[in-house]
DRENDRENDREN-251993 format. One line per field, with one value per residue (C-alpha): residue number from 0; residue in three letters; chain; x, y, z. Coordinates in Angstrom, 1 decimal. Last residue first. Layout:
N
pos: (NUM  ...)
code: (ALA  ...)
unit: (A  ...)
east: (X  ...)
north: (Y  ...)
up: (Z  ...)
END
This chain:
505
pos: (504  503  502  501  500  499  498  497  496  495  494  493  492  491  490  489  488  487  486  485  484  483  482  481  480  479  478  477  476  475  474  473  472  471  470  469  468  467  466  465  464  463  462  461  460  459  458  457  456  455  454  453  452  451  450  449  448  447  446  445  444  443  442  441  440  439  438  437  436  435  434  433  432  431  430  429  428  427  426  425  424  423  422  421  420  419  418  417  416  415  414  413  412  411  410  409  408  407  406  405  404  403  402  401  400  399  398  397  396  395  394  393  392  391  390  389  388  387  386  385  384  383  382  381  380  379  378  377  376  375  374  373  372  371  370  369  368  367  366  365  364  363  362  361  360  359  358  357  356  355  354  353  352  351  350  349  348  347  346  345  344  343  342  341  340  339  338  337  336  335  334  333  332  331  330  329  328  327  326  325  324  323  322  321  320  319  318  317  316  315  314  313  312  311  310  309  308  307  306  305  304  303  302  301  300  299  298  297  296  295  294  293  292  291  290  289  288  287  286  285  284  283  282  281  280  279  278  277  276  275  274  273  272  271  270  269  268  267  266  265  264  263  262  261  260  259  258  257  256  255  254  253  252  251  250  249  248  247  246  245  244  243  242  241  240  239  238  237  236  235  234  233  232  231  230  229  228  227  226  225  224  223  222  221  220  219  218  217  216  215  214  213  212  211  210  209  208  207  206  205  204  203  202  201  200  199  198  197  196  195  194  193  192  191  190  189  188  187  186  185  184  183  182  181  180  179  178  177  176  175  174  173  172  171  170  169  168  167  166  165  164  163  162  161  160  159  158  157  156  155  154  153  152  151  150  149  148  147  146  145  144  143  142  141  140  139  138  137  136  135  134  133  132  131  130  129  128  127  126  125  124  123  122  121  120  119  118  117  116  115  114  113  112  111  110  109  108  107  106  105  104  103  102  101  100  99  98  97  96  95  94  93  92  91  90  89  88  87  86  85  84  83  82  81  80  79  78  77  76  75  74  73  72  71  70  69  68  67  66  65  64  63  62  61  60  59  58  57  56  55  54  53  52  51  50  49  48  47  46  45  44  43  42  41  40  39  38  37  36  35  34  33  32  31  30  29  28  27  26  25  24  23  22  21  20  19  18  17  16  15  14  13  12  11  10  9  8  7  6  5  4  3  2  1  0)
code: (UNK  UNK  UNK  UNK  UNK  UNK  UNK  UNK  UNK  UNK  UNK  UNK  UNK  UNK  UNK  UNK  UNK  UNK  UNK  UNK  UNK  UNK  UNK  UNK  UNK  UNK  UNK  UNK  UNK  UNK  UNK  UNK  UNK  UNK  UNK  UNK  UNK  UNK  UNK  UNK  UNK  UNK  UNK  UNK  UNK  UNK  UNK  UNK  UNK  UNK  UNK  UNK  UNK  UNK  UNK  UNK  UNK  UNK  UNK  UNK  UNK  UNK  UNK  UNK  UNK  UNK  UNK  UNK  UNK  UNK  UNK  UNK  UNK  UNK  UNK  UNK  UNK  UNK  UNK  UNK  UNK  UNK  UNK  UNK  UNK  UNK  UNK  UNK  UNK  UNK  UNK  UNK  UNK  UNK  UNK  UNK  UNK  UNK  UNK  UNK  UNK  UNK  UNK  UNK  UNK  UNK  UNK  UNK  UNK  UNK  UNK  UNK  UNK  UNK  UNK  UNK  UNK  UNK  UNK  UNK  UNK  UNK  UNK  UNK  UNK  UNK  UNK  UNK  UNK  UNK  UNK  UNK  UNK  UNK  UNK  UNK  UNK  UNK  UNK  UNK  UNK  UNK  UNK  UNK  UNK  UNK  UNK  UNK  UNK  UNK  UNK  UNK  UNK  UNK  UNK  UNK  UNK  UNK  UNK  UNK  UNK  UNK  UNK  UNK  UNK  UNK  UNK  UNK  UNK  UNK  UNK  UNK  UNK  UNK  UNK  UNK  UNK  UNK  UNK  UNK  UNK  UNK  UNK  UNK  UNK  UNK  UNK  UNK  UNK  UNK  UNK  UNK  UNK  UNK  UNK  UNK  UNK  UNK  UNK  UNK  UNK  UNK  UNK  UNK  UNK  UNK  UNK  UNK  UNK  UNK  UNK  UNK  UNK  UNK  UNK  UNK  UNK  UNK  UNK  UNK  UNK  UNK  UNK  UNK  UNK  UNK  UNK  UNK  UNK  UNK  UNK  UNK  UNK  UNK  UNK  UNK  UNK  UNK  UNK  UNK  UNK  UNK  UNK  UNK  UNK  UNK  UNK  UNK  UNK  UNK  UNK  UNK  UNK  UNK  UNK  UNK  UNK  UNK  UNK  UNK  UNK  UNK  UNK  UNK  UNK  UNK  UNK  UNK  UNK  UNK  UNK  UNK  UNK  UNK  UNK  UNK  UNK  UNK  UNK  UNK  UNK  UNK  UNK  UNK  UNK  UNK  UNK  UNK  UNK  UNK  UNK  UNK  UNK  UNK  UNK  UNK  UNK  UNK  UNK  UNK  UNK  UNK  UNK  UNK  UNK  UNK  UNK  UNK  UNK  UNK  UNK  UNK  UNK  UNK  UNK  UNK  UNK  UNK  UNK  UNK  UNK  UNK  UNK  UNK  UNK  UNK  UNK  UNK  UNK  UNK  UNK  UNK  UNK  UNK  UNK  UNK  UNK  UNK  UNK  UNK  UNK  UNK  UNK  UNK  UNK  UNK  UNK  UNK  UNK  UNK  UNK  UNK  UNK  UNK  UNK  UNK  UNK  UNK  UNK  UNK  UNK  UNK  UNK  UNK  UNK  UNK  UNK  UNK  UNK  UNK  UNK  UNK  UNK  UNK  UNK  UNK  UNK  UNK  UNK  UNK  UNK  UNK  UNK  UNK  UNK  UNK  UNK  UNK  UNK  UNK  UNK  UNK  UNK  UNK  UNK  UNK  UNK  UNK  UNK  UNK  UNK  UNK  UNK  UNK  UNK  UNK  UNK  UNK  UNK  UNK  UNK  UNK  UNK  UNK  UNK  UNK  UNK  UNK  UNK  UNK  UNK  UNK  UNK  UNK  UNK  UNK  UNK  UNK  UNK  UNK  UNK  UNK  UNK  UNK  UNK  UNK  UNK  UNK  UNK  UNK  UNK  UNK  UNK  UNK  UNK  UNK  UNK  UNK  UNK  UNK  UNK  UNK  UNK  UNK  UNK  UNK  UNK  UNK  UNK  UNK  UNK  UNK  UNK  UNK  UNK  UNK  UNK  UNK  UNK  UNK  UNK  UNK  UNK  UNK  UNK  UNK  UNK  UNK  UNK  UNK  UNK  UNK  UNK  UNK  UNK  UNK  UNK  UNK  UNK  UNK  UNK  UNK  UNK  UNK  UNK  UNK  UNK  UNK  UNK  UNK  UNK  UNK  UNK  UNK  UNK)
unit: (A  A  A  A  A  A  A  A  A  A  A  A  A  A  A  A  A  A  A  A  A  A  A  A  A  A  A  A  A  A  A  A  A  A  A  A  A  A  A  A  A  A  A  A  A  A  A  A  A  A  A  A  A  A  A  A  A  A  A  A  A  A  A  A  A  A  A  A  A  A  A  A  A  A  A  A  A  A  A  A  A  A  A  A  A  A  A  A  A  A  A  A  A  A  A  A  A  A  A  A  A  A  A  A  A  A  A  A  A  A  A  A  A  A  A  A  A  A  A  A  A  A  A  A  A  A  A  A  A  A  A  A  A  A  A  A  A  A  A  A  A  A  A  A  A  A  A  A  A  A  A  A  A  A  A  A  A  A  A  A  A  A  A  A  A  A  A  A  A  A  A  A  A  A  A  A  A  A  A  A  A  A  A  A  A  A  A  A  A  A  A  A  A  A  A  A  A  A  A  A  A  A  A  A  A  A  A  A  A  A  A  A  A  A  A  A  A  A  A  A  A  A  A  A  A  A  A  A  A  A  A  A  A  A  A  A  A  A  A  A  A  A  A  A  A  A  A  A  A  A  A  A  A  A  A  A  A  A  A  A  A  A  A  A  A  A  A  A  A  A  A  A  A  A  A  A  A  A  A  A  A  A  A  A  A  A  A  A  A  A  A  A  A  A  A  A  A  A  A  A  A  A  A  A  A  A  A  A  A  A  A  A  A  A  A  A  A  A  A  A  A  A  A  A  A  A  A  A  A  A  A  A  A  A  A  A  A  A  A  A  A  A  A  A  A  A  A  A  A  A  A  A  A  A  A  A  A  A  A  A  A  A  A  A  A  A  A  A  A  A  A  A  A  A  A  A  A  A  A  A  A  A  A  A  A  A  A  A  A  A  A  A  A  A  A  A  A  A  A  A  A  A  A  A  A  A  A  A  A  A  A  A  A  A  A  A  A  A  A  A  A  A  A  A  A  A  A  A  A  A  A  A  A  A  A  A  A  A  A  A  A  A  A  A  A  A  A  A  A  A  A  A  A  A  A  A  A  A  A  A  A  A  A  A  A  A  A  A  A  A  A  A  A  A  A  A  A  A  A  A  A  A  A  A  A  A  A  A  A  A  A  A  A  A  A  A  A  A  A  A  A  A  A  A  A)
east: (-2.4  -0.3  3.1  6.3  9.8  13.1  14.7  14.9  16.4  14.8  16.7  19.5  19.1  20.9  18.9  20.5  18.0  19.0  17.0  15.5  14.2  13.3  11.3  9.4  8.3  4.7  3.5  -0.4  -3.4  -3.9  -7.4  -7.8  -6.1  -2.9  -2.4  0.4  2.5  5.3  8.8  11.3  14.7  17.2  20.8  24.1  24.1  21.1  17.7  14.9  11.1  8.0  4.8  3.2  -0.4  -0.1  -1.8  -1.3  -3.9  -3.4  -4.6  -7.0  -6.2  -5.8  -4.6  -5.1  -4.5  -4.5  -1.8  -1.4  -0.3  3.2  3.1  6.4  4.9  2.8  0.0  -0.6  -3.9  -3.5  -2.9  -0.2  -1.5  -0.3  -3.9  -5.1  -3.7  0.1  0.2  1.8  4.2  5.1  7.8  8.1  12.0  11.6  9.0  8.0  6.7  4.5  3.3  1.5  0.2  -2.2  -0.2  3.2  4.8  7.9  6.4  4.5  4.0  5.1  7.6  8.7  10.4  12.3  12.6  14.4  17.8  20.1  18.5  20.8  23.6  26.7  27.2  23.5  21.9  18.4  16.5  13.5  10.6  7.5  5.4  2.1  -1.8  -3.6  -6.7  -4.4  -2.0  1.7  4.3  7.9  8.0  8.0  9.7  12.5  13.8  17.5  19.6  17.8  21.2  21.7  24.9  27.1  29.1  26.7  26.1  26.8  24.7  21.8  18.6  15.1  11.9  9.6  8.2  5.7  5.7  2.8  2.1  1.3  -0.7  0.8  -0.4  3.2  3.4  5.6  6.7  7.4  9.9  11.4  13.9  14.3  17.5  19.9  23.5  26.0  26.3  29.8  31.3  30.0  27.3  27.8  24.6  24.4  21.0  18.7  15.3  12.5  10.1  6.4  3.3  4.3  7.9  10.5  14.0  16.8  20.0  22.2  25.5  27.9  26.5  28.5  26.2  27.7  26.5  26.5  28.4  27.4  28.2  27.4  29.6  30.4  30.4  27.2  24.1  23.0  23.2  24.1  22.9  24.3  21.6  20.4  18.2  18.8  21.2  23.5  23.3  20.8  21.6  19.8  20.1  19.1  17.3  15.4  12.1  12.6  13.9  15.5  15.4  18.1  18.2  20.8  19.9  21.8  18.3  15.8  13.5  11.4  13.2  16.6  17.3  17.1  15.1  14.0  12.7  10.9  10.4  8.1  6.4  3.9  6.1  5.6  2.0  -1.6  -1.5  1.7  4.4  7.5  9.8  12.7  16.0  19.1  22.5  24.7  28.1  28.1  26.0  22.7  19.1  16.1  12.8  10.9  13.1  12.6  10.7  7.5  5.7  2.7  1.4  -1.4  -4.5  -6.1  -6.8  -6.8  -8.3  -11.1  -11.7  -14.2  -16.8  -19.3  -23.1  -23.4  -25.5  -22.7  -20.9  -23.5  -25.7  -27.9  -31.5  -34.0  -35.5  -35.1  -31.9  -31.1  -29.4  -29.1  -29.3  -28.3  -31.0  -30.9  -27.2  -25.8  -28.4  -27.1  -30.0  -30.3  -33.0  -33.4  -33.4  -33.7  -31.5  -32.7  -30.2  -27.6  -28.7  -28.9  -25.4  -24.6  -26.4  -24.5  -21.9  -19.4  -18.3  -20.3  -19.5  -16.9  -16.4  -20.3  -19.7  -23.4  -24.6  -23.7  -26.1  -29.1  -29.7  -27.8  -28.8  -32.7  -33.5  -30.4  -31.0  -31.4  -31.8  -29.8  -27.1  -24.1  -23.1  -19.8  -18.6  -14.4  -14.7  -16.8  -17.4  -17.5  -21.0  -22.0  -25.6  -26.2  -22.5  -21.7  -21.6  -19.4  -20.9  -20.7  -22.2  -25.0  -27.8  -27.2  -26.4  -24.7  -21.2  -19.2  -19.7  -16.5  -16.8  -13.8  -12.1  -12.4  -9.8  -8.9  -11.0  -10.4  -13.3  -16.1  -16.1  -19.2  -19.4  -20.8  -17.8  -15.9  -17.3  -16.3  -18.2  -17.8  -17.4  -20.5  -23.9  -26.7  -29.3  -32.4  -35.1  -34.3  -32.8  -29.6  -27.3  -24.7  -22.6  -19.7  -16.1  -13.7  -11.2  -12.5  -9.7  -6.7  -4.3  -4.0  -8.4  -8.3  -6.0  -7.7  -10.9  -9.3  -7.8  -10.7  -12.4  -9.3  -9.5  -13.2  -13.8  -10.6  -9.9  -13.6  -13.4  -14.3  -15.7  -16.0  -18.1  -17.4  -20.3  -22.7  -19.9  -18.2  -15.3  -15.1  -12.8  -10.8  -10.4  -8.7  -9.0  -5.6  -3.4  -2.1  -0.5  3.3  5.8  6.9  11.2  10.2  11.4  13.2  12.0  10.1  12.6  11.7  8.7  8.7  10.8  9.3  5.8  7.6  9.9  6.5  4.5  7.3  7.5  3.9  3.6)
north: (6.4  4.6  4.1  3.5  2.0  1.7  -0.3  -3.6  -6.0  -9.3  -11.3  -9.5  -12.3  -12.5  -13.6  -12.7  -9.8  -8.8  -9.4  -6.5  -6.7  -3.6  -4.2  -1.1  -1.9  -1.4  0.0  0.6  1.2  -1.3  -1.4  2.3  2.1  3.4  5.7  5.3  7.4  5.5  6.7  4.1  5.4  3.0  3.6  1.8  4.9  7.0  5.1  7.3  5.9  7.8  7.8  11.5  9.9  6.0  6.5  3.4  2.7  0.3  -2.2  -4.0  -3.7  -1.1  -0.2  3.1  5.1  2.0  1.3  2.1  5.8  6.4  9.4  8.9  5.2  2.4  1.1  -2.6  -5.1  -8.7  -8.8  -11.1  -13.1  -12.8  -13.4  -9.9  -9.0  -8.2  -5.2  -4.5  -1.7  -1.6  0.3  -2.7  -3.3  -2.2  -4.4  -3.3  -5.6  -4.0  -5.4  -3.5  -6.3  -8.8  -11.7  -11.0  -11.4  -10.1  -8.8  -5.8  -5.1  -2.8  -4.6  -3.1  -5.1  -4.9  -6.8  -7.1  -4.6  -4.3  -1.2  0.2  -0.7  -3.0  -2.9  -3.1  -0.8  -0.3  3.1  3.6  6.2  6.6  9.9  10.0  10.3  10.7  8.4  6.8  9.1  8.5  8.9  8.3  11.2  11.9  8.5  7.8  3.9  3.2  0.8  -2.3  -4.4  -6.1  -6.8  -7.2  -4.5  -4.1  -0.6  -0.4  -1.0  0.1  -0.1  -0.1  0.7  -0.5  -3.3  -5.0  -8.3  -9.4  -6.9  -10.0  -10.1  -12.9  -11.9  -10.2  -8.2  -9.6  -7.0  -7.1  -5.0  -5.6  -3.6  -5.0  -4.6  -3.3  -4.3  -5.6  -7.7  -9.6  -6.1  -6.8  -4.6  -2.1  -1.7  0.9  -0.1  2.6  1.1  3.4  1.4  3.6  3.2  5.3  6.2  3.0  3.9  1.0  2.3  0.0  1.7  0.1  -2.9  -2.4  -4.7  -6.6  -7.6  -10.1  -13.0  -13.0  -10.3  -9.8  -6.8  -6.5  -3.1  -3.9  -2.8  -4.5  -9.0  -9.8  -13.4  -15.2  -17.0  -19.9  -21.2  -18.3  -20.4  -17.4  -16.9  -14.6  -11.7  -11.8  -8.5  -8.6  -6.4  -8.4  -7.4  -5.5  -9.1  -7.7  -9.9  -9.0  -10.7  -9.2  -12.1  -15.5  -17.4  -15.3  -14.4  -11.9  -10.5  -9.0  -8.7  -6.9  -7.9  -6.4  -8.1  -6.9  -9.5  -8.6  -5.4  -5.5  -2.8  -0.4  0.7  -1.5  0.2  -1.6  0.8  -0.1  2.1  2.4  3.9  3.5  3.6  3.3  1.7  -0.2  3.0  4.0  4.9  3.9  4.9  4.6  7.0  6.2  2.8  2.0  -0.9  -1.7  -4.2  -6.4  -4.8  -3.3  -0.1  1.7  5.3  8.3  10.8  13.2  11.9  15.1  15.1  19.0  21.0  21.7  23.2  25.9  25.7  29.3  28.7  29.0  25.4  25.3  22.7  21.0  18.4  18.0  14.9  16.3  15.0  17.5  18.4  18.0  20.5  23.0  25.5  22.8  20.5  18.6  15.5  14.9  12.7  8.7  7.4  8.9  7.0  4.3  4.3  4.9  1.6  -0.6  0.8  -2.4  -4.7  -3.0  -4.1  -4.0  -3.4  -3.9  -3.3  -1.5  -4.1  -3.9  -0.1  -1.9  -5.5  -6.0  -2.4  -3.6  -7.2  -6.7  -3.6  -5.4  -2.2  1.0  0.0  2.4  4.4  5.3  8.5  8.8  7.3  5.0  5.4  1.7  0.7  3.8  4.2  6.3  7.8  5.5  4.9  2.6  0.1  -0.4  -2.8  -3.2  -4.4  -6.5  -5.5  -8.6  -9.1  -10.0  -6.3  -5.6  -2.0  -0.6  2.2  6.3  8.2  10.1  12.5  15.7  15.7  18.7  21.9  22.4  26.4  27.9  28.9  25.3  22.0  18.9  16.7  13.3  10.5  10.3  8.7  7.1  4.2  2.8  2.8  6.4  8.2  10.2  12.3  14.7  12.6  15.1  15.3  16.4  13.5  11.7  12.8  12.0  10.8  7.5  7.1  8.1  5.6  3.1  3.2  3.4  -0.4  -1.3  -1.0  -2.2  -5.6  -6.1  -9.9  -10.4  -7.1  -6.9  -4.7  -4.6  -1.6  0.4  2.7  5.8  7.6  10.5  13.2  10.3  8.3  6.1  3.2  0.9  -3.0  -5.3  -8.6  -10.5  -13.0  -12.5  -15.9  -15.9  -14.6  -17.0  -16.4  -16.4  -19.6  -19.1  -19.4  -16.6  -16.2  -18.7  -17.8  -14.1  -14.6  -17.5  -15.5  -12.4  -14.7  -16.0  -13.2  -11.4  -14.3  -14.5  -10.7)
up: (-2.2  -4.6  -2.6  -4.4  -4.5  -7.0  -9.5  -8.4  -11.0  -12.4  -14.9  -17.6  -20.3  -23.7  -26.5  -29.0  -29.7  -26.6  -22.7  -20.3  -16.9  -14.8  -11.2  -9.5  -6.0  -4.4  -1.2  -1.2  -3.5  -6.4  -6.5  -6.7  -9.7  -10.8  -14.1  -16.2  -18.8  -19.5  -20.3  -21.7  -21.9  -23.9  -23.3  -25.3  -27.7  -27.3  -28.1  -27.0  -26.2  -25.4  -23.8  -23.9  -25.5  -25.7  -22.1  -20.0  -17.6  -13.7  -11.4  -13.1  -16.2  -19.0  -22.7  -23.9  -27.4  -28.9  -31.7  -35.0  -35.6  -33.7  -31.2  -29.7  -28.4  -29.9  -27.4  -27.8  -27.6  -27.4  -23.5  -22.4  -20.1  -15.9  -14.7  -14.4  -17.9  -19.4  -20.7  -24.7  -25.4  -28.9  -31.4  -33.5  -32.9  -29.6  -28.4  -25.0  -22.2  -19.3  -16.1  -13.8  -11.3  -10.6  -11.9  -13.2  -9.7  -8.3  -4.9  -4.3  -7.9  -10.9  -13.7  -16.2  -19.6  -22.1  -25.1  -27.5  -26.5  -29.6  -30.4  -27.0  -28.6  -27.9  -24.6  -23.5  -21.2  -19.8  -18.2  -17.1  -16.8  -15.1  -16.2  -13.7  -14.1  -11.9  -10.8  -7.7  -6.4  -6.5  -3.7  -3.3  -5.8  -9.5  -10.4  -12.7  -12.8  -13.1  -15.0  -16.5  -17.7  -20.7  -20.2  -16.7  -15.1  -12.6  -10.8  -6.4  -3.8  -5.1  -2.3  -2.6  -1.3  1.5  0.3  2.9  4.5  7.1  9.4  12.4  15.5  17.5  20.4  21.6  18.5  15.1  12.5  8.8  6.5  2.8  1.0  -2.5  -4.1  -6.8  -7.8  -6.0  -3.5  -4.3  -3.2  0.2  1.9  4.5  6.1  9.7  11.2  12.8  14.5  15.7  17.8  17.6  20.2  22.6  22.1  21.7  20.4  18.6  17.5  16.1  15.0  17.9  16.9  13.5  10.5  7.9  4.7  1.4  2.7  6.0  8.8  12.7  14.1  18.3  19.8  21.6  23.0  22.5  22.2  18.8  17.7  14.6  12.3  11.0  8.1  5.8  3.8  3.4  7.5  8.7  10.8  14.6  17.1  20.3  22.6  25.0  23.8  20.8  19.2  16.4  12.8  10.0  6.4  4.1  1.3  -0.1  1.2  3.0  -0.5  -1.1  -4.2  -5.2  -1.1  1.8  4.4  7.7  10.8  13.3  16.3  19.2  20.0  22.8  24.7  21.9  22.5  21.5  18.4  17.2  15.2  13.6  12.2  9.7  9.4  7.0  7.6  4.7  3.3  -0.4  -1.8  -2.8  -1.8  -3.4  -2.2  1.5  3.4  6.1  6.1  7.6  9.1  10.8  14.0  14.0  15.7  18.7  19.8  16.4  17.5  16.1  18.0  18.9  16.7  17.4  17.8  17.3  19.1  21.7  18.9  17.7  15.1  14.8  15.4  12.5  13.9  17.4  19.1  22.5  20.4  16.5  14.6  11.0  8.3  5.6  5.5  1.7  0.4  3.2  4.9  7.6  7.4  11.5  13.4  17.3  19.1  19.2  16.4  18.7  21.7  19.7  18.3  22.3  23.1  20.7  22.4  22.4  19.3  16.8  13.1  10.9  7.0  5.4  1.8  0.3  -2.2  -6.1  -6.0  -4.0  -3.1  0.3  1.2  1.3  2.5  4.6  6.5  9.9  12.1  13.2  10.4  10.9  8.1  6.7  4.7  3.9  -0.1  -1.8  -5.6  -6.6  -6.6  -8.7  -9.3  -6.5  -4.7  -1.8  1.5  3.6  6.3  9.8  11.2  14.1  12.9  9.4  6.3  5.2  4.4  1.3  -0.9  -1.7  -3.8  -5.6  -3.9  -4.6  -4.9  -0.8  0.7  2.4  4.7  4.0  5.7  7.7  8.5  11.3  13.2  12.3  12.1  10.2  7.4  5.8  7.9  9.5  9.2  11.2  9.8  9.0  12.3  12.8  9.9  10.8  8.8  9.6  12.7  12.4  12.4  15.0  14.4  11.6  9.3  12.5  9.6  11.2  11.1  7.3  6.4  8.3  6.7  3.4  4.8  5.5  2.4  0.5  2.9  2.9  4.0  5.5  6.9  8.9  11.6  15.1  15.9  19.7  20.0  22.9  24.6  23.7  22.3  20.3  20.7  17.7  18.8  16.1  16.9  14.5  16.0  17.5  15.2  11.9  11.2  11.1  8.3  6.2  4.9  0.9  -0.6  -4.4  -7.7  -9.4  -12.0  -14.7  -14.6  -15.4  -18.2  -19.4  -19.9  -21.5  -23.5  -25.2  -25.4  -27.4  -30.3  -30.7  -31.1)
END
């Protein structure tokens, strides 16, 4: 085992060098609106004390969940409640609702946050339902269930939380509904719409801007156009810079490294250094190119709608580029509101010759849900024989980093998998795969489970297929990439190669 955590640890290490291009400060406050059927709240929330609370905020506030839901509970003096419940002809269907998220209680309960609740006894079952704190709650909520994670608070309508706080409160026949505020109401009346308090709608007016790619997961070939978008709450026109990034890690040097100025319409490629860059101005039927891409002008397609700047580039990558890479996306606004990097998948320009090499990596879909479990498989070659290869490794992580991530080494000749911990250690404790007696039948961290049960290995000529049964956390929600690494028994050293791109939601 010794032997194994050693070249696990270099291995990592050794490759992490390079300078990432530095993305600026995020600027502006994060600023949703609650319109409601009394008046409109506006929150200013609280990324840098709760970021996975607000974040699940978010995501249900994009998808339009709160849009039409419900203010179901309300005790004056203590607080209001929504997030949970919609109406329809009577009935109160309940919010789809995403896993559950770790608590991050930072902030006290004071007047006039917004907090999330929480199942009793479980600090770390939050899911769609927030509260607003009518009074200072602090000697209470601070102390109960790990403290309840204050995520924003009141930036204008104090008064309309109050004026909902003030609205008479009554039991309906539902054991979930006991304290709905209820206007213009009798007691064994039917509920009708315009007794409702509603949240109308649910908006991001201010905040940095966001990145997607289409399609987020890897795509192939030496000549390609790919698309991605770029959206800033506060509409398009405050768009600055978007830059995207294509590379074997987050790194500007040697790398396909593109920045548009939306603008005044120009198109910048890095040069191989990454400290300068040649300037396209579009449209244009001009090419840029360094040493591992080129870019037709005539190709670039840039559209603005609302809040959303579409953006088309036709690659064709040099022959010296091969291999697989990381796509990587961030975005500038006007304020100097800032996305910060994201992964957004990968791409393969074309196979290696060279040996060992990590091939492919098998994925269900672009997307995984957290608290299900979900076959990942990959693939590694070596010219000689596949049980030459000692060890392999995967690699699951925003950025190529053993810390914090899901990091597995196999053994091959002992028929182990081991997981590296929190703070990049080797754990002590393996899982032996195709049913092998010996090992664990789970290993864990913080951001994700391997099952022993279903995990297998096959050795077929110069292939190995590794397939892992893993579960991701709550804590590790968002866009990650999938890295493959594999060295020989001789000591022969693939490095870090992208195999493909994911989002735990």
């Amino acid at each position: 085992m010794m032997r194994v955590q050693i070249r696990l640890a270099w291995f990592v290490l050794a490759l992490l060098a390079g300078a990432a291009p530095a993305p600026a400060q995020t600027g502006s406050d994060l600023t949703v609106r609650l319109s409601t059927s009394l008046g409109n709240i506006d929150l200013v929330l609280f990324p840098e004390s709760a970021p996975v609370t607000v974040e699940n905020f978010l995501n249900y506030v994009r998808r339009g969940a709160y849009d039409n839901s419900i203010i179901h509970r309300s005790v004056p003096g203590f607080v209001i409640q929504g997030g949970g419940f919609t109406f329809n002809a009577g009935a109160f269907p309940a919010i789809p609702i995403d896993p559950p998220i770790r608590n991050e209680f930072r902030v006290s309960n004071t007047r006039g946050t917004i907090s999330m609740a929480k199942m009793g006894g479980n600090p770390n079952s939050a899911t769609s339902q927030w509260f607003f704190n009518l009074a200072d709650n602090s000697q209470n909520l601070n102390f109960q269930n790990g403290g309840f994670t204050v995520f924003g608070r009141v930036a204008a309508g104090l008064e309309i939380m109050d004026q909902i706080a003030a609205v008479p409160i009554f039991r309906l026949n539902n054991a979930a509904l006991t304290d709905v505020p209820l206007r213009n109401y009798q007691s064994g009346q039917s509920v009708s719409e315009a007794n409702l308090v509603f949240v109308r709608s649910a908006t991001i007016l201010n905040g940095p801007p966001s990145t997607l790619a289409t399609p987020s997961v890897t795509t192939n070939g030496r000549r390609i156009a790919r698309t991605f978008t770029f959206t800033s709450p506060r509409g398009v026109s405050e768009l600055g810079v978007v830059n995207v990034l294509i590379n074997r890690a987050l790194d500007g040097r040697q790398a396909c490294y593109l920045a548009y100025d939306s603008v005044n319409n120009l198109l910048v490629l890095q040069d191989d250094a990454g400290t300068d860059g040649s300037v396209l101005a579009l449209p244009s039927t001009n090419s840029l190119r360094n040493s591992q891409c080129s870019v037709d002008g005539a190709g670039v397609q840039a559209v603005k709608s609302g809040t959303t700047l579409t953006l088309t580039i036709p690659f064709t990558f040099t022959e010296s580029f091969g291999g697989a890479h990381a796509v990587y996306l961030a975005a500038r606004d006007r304020a100097n509101g800032n996305s910060g990097w994201a992964s957004a998948g990968s791409h393969l320009v074309s196979l290696l010759p060279t040996n060992p090499l990590p091939l492919t990596a098998g994925l269900a879909g672009p997307t995984v849900r957290a608290g299900v479990t979900t076959p990942i498989s990959a693939l590694y070659r070596d010219a000689t024989a596949s049980t030459n290869l000692q060890p392999v490794q995967l690699l699951i992580n925003s950025a190529l980093d053993g810390a914090n991530a899901c990091y597995f080494g196999f053994d091959h000749t002992g028929n182990y998998v081991y997981l590296v911990g929190d703070n990049g250690e080797l754990q002590p404790t393996p899982v032996r795969l195709n049913g092998a007696p010996g090992g664990a039948a789970s290993i864990q961290n913080s951001q994700c489970t391997l099952f022993a049960a279903g995990s297998t290995f096959q050795d077929s000529g110069d292939t190995l297929t590794l397939v892992l049964q893993v579960q991701f956390k709550t804590a590790f929600l968002g866009r990650r990439l999938v890295y493959g690494g594999a060295q020989t028994i001789g000591g022969a050293n693939s490095g870090w190669h992208v195999l493909g791109g994911l989002r735990v939601d």
